[in-house]
VEXTI-673667 format. One record per atom (N, C-alpha, C): residue in three letters; x, y negated, z negated; atom name. Coordinates in nm, 3 decimals. Example, Ala and Ser with C-alpha at 12.3 -4.5 7.8 and 13.67 -1.06 7.14 Angstrom:
REC  milum        u        v        w  drendo
REC    ala    1.319    0.569   -0.780       N
REC    ala    1.230    0.450   -0.780      CA
REC    ala    1.320    0.330   -0.780       C
REC    ser    1.285    0.225   -0.708       N
REC    ser    1.367    0.106   -0.714      CA
REC    ser    1.290   -0.003   -0.787       C
//
This chain:
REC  milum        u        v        w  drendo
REC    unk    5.152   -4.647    1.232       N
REC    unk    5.244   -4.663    1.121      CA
REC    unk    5.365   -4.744    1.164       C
REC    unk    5.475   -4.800    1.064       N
REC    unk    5.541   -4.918    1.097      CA
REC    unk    5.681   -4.839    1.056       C
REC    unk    5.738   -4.813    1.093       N
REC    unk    5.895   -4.737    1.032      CA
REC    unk    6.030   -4.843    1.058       C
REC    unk    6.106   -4.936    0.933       N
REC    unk    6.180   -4.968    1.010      CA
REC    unk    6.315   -4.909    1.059       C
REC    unk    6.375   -4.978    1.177       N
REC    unk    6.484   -4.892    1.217      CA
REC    unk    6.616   -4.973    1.244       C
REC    unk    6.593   -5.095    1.205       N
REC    unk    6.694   -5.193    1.159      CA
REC    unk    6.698   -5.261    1.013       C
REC    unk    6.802   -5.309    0.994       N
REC    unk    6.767   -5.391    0.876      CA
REC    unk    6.893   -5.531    0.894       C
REC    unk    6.866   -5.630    0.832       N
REC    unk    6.975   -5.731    0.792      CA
REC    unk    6.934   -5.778    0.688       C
REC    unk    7.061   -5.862    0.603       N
REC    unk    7.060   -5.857    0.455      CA
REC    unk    7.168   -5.977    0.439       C
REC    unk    7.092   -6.127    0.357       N
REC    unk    7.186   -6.186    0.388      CA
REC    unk    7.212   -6.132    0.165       C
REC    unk    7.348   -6.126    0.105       N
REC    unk    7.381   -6.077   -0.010      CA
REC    unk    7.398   -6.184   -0.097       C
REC    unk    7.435   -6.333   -0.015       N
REC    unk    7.488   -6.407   -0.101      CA
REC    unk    7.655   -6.356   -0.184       C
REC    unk    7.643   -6.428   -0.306       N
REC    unk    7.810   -6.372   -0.322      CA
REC    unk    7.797   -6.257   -0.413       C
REC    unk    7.643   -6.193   -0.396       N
REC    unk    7.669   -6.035   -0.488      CA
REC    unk    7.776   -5.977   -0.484       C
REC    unk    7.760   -5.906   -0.334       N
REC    unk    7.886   -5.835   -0.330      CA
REC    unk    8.033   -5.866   -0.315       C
REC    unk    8.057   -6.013   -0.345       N
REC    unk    8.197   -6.039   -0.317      CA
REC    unk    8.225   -6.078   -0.448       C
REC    unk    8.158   -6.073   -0.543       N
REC    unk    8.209   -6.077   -0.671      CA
REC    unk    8.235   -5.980   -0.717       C
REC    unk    8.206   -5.855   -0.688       N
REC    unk    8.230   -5.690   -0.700      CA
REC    unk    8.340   -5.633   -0.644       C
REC    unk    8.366   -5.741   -0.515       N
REC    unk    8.498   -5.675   -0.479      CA
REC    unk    8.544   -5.807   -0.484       C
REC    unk    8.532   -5.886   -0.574       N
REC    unk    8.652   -6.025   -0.632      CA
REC    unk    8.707   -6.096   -0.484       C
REC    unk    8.616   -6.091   -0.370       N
REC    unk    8.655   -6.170   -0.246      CA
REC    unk    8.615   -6.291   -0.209       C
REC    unk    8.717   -6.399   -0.176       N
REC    unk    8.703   -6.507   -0.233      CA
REC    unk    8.777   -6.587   -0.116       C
REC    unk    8.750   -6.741   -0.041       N
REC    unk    8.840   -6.793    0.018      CA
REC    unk    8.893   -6.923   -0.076       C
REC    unk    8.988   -6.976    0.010       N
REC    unk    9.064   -7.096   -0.071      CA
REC    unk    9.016   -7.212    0.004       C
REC    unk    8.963   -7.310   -0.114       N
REC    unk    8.967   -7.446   -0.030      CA
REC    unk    9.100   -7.529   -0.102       C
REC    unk    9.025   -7.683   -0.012       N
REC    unk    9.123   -7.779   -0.167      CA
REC    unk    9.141   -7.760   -0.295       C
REC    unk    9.063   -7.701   -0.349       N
REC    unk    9.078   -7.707   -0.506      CA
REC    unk    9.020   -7.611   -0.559       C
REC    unk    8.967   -7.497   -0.525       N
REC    unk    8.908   -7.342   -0.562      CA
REC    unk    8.934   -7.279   -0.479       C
REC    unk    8.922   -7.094   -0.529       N
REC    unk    8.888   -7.009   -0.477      CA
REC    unk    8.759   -7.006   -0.501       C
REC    unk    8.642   -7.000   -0.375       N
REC    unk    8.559   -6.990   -0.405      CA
REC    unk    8.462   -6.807   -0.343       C
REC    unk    8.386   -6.722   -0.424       N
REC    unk    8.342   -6.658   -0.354      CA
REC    unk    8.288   -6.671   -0.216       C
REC    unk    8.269   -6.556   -0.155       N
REC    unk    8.269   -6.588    0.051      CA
REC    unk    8.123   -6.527   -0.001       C
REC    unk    7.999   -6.515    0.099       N
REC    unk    7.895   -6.470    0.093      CA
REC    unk    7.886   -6.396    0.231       C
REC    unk    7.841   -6.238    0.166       N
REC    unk    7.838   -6.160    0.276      CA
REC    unk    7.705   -6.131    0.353       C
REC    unk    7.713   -6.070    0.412       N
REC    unk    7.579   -6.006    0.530      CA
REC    unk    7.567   -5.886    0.529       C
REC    unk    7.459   -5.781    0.563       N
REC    unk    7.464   -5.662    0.622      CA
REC    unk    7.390   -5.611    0.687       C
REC    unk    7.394   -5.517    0.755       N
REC    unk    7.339   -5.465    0.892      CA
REC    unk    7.358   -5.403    0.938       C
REC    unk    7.205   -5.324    0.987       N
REC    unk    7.276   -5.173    1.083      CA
REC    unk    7.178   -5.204    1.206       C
REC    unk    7.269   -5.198    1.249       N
REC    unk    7.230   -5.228    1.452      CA
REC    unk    7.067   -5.146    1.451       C
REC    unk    7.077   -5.011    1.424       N
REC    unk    6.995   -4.879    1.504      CA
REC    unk    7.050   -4.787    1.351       C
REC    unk    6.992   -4.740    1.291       N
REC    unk    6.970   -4.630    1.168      CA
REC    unk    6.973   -4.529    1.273       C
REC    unk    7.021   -4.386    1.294       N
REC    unk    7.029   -4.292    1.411      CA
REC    unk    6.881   -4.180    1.329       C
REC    unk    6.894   -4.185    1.251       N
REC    unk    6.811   -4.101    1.176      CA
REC    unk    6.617   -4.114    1.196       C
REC    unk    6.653   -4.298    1.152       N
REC    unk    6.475   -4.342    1.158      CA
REC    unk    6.480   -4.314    1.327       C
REC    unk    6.586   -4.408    1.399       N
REC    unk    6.526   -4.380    1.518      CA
REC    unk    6.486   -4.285    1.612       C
REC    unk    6.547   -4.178    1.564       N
REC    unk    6.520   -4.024    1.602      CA
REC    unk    6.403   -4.017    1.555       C
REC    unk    6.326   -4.056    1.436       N
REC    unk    6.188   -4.034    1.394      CA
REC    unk    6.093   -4.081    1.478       C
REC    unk    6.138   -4.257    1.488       N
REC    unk    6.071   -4.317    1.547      CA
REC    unk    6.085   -4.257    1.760       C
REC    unk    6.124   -4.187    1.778       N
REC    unk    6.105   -4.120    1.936      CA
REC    unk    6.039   -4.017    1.906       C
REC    unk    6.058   -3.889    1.820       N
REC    unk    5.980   -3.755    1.771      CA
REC    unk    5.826   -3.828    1.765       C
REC    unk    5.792   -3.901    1.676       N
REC    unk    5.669   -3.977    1.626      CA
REC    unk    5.576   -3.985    1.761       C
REC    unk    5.651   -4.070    1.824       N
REC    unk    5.603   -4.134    1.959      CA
REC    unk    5.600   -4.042    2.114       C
REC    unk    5.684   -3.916    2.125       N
REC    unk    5.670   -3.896    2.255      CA
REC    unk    5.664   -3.751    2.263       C
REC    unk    5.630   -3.666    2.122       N
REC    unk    5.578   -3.534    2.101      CA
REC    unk    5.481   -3.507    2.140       C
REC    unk    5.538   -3.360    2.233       N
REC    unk    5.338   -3.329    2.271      CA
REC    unk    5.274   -3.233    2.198       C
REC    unk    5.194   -3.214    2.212       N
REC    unk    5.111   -3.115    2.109      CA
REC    unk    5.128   -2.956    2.131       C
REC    unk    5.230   -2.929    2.209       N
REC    unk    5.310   -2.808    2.230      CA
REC    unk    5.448   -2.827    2.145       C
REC    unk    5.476   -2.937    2.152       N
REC    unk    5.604   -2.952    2.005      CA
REC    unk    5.719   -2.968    2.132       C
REC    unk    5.698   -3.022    2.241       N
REC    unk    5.811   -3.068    2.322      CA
REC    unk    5.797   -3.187    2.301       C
REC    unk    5.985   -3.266    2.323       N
REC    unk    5.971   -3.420    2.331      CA
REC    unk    5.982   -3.455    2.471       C
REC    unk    5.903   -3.548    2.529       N
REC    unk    5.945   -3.632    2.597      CA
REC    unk    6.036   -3.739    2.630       C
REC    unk    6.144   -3.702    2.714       N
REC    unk    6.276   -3.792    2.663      CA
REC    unk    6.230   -3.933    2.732       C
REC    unk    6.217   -4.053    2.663       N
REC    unk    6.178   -4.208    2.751      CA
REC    unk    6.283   -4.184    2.786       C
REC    unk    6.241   -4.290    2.913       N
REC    unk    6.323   -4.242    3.055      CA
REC    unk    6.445   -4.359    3.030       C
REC    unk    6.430   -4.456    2.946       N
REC    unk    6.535   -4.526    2.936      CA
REC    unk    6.657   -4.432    2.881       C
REC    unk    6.634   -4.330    2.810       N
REC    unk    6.742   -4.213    2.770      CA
REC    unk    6.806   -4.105    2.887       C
REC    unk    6.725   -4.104    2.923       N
REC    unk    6.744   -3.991    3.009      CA
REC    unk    6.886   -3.979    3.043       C
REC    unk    6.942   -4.058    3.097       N
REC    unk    7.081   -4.102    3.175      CA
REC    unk    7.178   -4.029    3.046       C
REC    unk    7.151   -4.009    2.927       N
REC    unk    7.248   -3.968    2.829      CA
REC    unk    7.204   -3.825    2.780       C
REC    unk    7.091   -3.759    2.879       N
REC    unk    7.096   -3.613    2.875      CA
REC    unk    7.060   -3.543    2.975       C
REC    unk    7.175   -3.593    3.075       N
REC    unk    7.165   -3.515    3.242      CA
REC    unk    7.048   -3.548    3.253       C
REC    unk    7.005   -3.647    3.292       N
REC    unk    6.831   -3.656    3.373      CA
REC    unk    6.712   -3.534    3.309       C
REC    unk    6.706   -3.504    3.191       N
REC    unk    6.620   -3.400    3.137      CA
REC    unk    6.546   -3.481    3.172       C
REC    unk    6.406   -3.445    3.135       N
REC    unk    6.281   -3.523    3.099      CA
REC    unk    6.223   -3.484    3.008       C
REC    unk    6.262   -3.375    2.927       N
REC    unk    6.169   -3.279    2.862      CA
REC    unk    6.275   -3.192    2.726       C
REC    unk    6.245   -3.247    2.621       N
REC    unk    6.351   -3.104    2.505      CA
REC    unk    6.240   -3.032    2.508       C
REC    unk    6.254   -2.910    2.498       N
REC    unk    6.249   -2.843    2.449      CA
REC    unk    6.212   -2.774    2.319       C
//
């Protein structure tokens, strides 16, 4: 299965016409066109590790690239 756990979004001037944001040139204010984005969703990506490194006793396996951010566990519980 495919879960995503980022996203980017280019808006165009949707949302800056909603909040009336606008720069100045020579001869207009013209709407600015925004972006959006979330680095890492904390939520999917917690899914997406549960998904992937659960054992069939219902412990996670912490990837070891984590480890360092829970005292060297290897193992929840």
């Amino acid at each position: 299965n495919y879960r995503e756990i980022s996203s980017c979004s280019n808006c165009g001037d949707f949302q800056a016409r909603r909040m009336n944001t606008r720069y100045k040139n020579k001869n207009n204010n013209i709407f600015v066109h925004t972006l959006n984005g979330s680095g890492l969703a904390v939520g999917r990506t917690l899914i997406a590790i549960l998904e992937n490194f659960q054992t069939k006793e219902g412990n996670v396996i912490i990837p070891e690239v984590l480890r360092k951010y829970f005292n060297n566990q290897s193992t929840l519980i």
